[in-house]
C-alpha positions in Angstrom: 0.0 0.0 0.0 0.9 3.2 -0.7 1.1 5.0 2.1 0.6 8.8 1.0 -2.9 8.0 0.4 -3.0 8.0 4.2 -1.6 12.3 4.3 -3.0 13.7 1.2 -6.7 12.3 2.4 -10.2 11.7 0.3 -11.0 14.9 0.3 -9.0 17.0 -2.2 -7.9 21.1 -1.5 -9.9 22.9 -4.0 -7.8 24.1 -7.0 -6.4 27.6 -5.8 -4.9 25.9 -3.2 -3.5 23.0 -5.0 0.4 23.3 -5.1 2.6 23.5 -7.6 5.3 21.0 -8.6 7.6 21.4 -5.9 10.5 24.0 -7.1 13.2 20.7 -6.6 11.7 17.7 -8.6 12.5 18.2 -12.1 16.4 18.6 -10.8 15.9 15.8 -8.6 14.5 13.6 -11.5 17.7 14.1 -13.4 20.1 13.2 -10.8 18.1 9.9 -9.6 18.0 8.5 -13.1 21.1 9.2 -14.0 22.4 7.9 -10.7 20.2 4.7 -9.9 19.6 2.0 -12.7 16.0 1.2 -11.1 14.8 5.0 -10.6 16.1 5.3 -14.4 13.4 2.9 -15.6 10.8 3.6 -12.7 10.4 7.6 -12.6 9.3 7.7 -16.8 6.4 5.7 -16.1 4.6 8.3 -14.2 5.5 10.8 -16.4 4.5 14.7 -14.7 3.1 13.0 -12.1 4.8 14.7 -9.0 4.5 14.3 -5.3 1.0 17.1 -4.2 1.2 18.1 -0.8 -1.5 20.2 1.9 -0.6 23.6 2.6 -2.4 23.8 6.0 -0.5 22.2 9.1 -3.3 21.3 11.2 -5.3 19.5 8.7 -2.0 17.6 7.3 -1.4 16.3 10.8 -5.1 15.5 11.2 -5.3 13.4 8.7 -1.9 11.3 9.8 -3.5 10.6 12.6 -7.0 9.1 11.4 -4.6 7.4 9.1 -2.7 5.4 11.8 -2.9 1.6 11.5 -6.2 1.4 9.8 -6.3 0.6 5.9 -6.6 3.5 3.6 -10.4 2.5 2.7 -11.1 2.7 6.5 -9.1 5.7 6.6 -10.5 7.6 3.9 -14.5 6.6 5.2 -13.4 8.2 8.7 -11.5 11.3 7.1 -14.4 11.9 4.7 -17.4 11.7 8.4 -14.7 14.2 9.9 -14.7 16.5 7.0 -18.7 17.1 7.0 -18.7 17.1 10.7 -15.7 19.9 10.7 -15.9 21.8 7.4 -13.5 24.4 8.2 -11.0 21.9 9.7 -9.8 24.3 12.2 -8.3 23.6 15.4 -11.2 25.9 17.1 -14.0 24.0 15.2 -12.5 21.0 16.5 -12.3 21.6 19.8 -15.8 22.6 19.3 -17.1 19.2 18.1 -14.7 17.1 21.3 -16.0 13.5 21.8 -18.3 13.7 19.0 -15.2 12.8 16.7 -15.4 9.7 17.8 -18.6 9.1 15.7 -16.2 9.3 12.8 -15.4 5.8 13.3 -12.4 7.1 15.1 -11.1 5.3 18.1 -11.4 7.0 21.7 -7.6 6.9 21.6 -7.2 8.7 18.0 -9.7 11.1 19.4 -8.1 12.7 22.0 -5.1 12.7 19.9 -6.8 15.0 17.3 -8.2 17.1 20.4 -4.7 17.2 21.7 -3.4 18.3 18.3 -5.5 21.3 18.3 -5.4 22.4 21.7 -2.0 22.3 20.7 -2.4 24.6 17.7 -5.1 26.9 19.4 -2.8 27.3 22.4 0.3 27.7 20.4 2.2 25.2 22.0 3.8 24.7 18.6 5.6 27.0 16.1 4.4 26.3 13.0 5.6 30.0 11.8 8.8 28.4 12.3 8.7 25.1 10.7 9.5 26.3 7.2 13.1 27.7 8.6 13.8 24.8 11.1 15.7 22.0 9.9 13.9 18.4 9.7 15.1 17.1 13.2 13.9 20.2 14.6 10.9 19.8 13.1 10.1 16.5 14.1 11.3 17.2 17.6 8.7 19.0 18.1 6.3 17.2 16.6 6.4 14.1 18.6 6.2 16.0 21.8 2.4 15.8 20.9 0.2 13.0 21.8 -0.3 10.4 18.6 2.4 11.9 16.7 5.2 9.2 15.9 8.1 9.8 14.1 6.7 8.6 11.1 3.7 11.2 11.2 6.5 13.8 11.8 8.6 12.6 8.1 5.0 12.5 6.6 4.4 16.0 7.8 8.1 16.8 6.4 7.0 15.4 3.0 3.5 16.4 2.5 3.1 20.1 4.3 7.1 21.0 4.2 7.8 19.6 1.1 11.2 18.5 2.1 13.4 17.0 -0.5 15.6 14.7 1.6 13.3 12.7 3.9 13.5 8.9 4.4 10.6 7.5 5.9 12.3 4.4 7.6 9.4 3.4 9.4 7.0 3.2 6.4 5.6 0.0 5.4 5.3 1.1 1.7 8.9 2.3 1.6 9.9 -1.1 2.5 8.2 -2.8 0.0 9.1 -0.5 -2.6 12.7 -0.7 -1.6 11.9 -4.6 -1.5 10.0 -4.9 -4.8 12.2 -3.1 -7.2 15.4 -3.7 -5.9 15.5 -7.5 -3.8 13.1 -9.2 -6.2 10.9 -9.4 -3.5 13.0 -10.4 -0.8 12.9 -9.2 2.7 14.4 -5.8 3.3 16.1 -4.6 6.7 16.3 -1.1 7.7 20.2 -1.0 7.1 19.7 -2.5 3.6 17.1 0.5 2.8 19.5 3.1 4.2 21.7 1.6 2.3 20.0 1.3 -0.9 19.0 5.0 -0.2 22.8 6.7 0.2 22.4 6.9 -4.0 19.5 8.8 -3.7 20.9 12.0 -1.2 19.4 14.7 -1.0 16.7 13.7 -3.0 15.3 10.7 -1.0 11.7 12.4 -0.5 11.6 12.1 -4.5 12.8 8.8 -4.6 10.4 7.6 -2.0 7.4 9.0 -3.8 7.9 7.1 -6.3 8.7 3.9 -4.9 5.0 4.3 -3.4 3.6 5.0 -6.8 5.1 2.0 -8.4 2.6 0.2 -6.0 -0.1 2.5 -6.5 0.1 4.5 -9.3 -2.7 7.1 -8.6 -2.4 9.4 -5.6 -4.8 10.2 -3.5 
């Protein structure tokens, strides 16, 4: 599975928000096919598909969380109930609504995790003025200081909201299998194998990673 279905979310921005292709990718497209044999013959195939982030903070980190160890189906139905339950998606809205999230479908668990997330936001407790200078590690620093946010949902956050060229998402299932697929024949890949694998794609492992996920689902949500 591919897991940026699980960020970008069932419900798309409307079109004068949509982003652009991010200022790095045609740049990064060159150097990963001309450096890796596998991204040579795997990056064509999508042609200008390119990696579509969310430009609002909150609602990126929202939707991580609903997307937490559920399938993307179940994760899409729950994202879609929050959406008409909490139009505006704002942390005040939210706050608003409390234990009715959990007639979402979300667990009691993921909702106090999106009610910590906003009382987060609303209090300020994070600096998300900031997060466009900070480096990645800060980023995600902070991020995990709040309740339901793993490192994973920080490097999701990094890839989707921030745009960040270089992350590696270690913890991602559809990495793995990606990483496993196309360049083990299959084979069961260890963490220091996919680092390793990954050194040929610096600094553009974000770009490499995206399309690792397409090549096992080719339309992102």
């Amino acid at each position: 599975m591919a897991l940026s279905k699980d960020i970008a979310g069932a419900v798309p921005a409307p079109p004068d928000v949509q982003p652009s292709l991010p200022p790095y990718w045609a740049e990064a497209k060159d150097e990963l096919m001309r450096r890796d044999r596998i991204m040579n013959k795997l990056i064509p195939q999508f042609g200008d598909m390119h990696l579509r982030g969310h430009p609002d903070p909150f609602t990126t980190l929202a939707r991580s969380i609903v997307g937490q160890q559920v399938t993307v189906k179940a994760a899409e139905a729950a994202w879609a109930k929050l959406r008409v339950l909490c139009p505006k998606m704002t942390p005040s809205q939210v706050i608003k609504v409390g234990a009715e999230l959990s007639g979402c479908g979300l667990s009691k668990r993921k909702t106090e995790y999106i009610l910590d997330l906003a009382d987060h936001f609303k209090a300020k407790r994070v600096h998300a003025d900031q997060w466009s200078q900070m480096d990645d590690e800060a980023v995600i620093a902070e991020l995990v200081r709040i309740r339901g946010i793993t490192r994973w949902t920080a490097e999701m956050f990094l890839i989707f909201n921030l745009l960040r060229p270089n992350v590696l998402p270690l913890d991602d299932p559809g990495l793995i299998q990606g990483i496993s697929q196309n360049y083990f024949s299959g084979e069961p890949v260890s963490r220091s194998d996919a680092r390793e694998v990954a050194a040929n794609w610096e600094p553009w492992r974000t770009v490499a990673t995206w399309y690792l996920w397409r090549s096992l689902d080719p339309v992102p949500v």
